[in-house]
C-alpha positions as YAML, in Angstrom:
chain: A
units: angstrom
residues:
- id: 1
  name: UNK
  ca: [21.56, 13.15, -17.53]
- id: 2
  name: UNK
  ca: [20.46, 10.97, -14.66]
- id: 3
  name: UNK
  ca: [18.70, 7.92, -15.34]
- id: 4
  name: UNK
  ca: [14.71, 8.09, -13.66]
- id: 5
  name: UNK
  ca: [12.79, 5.36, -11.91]
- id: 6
  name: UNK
  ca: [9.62, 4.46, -13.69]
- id: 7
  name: UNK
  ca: [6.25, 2.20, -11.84]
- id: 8
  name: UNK
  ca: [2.90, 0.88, -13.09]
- id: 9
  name: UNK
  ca: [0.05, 2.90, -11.40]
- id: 10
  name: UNK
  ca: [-3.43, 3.49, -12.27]
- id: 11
  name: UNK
  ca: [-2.82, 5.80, -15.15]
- id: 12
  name: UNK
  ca: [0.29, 4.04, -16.64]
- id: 13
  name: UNK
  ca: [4.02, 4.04, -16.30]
- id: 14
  name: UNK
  ca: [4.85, 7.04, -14.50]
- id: 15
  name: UNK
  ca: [8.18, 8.55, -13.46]
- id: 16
  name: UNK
  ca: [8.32, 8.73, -9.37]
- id: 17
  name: UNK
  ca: [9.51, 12.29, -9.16]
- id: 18
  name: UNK
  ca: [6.22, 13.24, -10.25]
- id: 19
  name: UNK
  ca: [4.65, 11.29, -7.21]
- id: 20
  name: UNK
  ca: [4.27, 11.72, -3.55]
- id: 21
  name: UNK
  ca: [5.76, 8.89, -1.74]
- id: 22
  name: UNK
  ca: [4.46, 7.44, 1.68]
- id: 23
  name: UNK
  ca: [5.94, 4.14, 3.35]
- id: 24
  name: UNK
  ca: [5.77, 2.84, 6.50]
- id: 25
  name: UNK
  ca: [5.99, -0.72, 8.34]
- id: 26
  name: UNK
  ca: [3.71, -2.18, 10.63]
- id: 27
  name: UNK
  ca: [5.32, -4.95, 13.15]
- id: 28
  name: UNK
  ca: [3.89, -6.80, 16.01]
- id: 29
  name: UNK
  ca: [3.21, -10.17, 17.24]
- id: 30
  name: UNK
  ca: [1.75, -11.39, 14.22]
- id: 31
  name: UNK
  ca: [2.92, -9.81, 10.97]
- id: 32
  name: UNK
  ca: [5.58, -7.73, 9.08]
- id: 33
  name: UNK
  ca: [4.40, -5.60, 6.90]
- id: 34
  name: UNK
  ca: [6.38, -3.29, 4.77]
- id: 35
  name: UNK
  ca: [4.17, -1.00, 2.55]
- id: 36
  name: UNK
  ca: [4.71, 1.70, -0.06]
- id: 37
  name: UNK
  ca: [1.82, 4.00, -1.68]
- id: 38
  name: UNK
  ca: [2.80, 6.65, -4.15]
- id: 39
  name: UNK
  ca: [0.03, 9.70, -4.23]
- id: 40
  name: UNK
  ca: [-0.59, 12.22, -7.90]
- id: 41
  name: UNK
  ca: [-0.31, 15.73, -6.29]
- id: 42
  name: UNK
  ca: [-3.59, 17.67, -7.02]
- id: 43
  name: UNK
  ca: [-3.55, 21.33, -7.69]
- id: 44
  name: UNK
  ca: [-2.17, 22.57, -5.27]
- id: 45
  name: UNK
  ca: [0.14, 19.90, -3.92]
- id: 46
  name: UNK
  ca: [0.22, 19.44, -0.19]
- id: 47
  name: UNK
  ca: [3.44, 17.10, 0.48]
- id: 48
  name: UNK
  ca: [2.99, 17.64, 4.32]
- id: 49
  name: UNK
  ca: [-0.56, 15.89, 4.02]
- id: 50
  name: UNK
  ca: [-1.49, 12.80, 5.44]
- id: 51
  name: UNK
  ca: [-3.33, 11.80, 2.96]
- id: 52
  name: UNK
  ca: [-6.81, 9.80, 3.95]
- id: 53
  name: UNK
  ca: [-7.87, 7.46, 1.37]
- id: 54
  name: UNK
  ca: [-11.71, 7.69, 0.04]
- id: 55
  name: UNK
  ca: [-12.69, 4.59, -1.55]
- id: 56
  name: UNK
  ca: [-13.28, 4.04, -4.48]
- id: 57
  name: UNK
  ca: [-12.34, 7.11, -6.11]
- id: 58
  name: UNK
  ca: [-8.57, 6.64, -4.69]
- id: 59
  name: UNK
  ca: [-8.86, 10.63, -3.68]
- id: 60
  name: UNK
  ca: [-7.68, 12.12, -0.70]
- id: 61
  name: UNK
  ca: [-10.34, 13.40, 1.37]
- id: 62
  name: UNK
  ca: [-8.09, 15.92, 3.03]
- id: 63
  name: UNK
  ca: [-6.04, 17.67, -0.16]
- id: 64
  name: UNK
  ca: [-6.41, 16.83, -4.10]
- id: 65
  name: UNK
  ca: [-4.40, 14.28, -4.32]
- id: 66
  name: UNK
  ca: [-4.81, 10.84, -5.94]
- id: 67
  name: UNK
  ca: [-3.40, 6.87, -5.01]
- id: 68
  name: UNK
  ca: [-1.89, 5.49, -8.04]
- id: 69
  name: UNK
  ca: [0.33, 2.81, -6.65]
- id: 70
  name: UNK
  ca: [0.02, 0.74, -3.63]
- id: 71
  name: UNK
  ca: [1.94, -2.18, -2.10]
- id: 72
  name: UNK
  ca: [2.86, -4.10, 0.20]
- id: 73
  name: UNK
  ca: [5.14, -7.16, 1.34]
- id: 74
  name: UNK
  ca: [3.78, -9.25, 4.65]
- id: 75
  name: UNK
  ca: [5.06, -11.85, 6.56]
- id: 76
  name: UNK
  ca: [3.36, -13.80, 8.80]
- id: 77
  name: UNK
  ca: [5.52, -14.51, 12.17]
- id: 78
  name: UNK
  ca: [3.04, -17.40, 12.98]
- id: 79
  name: UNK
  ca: [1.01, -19.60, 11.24]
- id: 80
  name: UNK
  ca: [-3.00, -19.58, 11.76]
- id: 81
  name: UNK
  ca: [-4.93, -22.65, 12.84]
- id: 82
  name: UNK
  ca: [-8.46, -22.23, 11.48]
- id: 83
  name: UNK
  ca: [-9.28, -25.92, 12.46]
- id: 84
  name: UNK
  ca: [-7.69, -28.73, 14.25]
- id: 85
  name: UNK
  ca: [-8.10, -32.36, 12.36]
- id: 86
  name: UNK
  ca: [-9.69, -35.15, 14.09]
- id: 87
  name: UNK
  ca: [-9.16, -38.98, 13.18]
- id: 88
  name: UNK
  ca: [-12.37, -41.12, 13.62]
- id: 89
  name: UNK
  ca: [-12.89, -44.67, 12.69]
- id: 90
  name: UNK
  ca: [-15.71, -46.08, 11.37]
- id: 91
  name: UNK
  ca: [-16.50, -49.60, 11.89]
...
């Protein structure tokens, strides 16, 4: 018997072969992003759907389908300046 991969999602510890995965990665000048959702198949499941996210019941607005894990792992390529810091002298 093979051993199965259990995550945390909304509804508990669930084994992934009865989830949907979808990952992607999003990289340009500024981050990279690495990101992972894994979707409850509603009756019936549609595994070719792109699955649009309605917040904040976590359905899919195209099939029945449900988010019950996301996540993600980003990395900023360069840092933000929000302000610059000036020196001043009071006499």
């Amino acid at each position: 018997m093979a051993p199965y991969e259990v995550i945390e999602t909304t509804k508990g510890s669930m084994d992934v072969s009865l989830l949907v995965k979808r990952a992607g990665t999003v990289d340009n000048d500024v981050e990279l992003t690495h990101w992972v959702e894994y979707w409850l198949p509603g009756a019936p499941a549609h595994p070719e759907c792109a699955h649009r996210l309605e917040m904040p019941s976590r359905m899919c607005v195209l099939c029945p389908a449900e988010l019950v894990h996301r996540s993600a792992d980003v990395t900023l390529k360069q840092a933000t300046v929000f302000a610059e810091g000036t020196a001043h002298s009071f006499a």
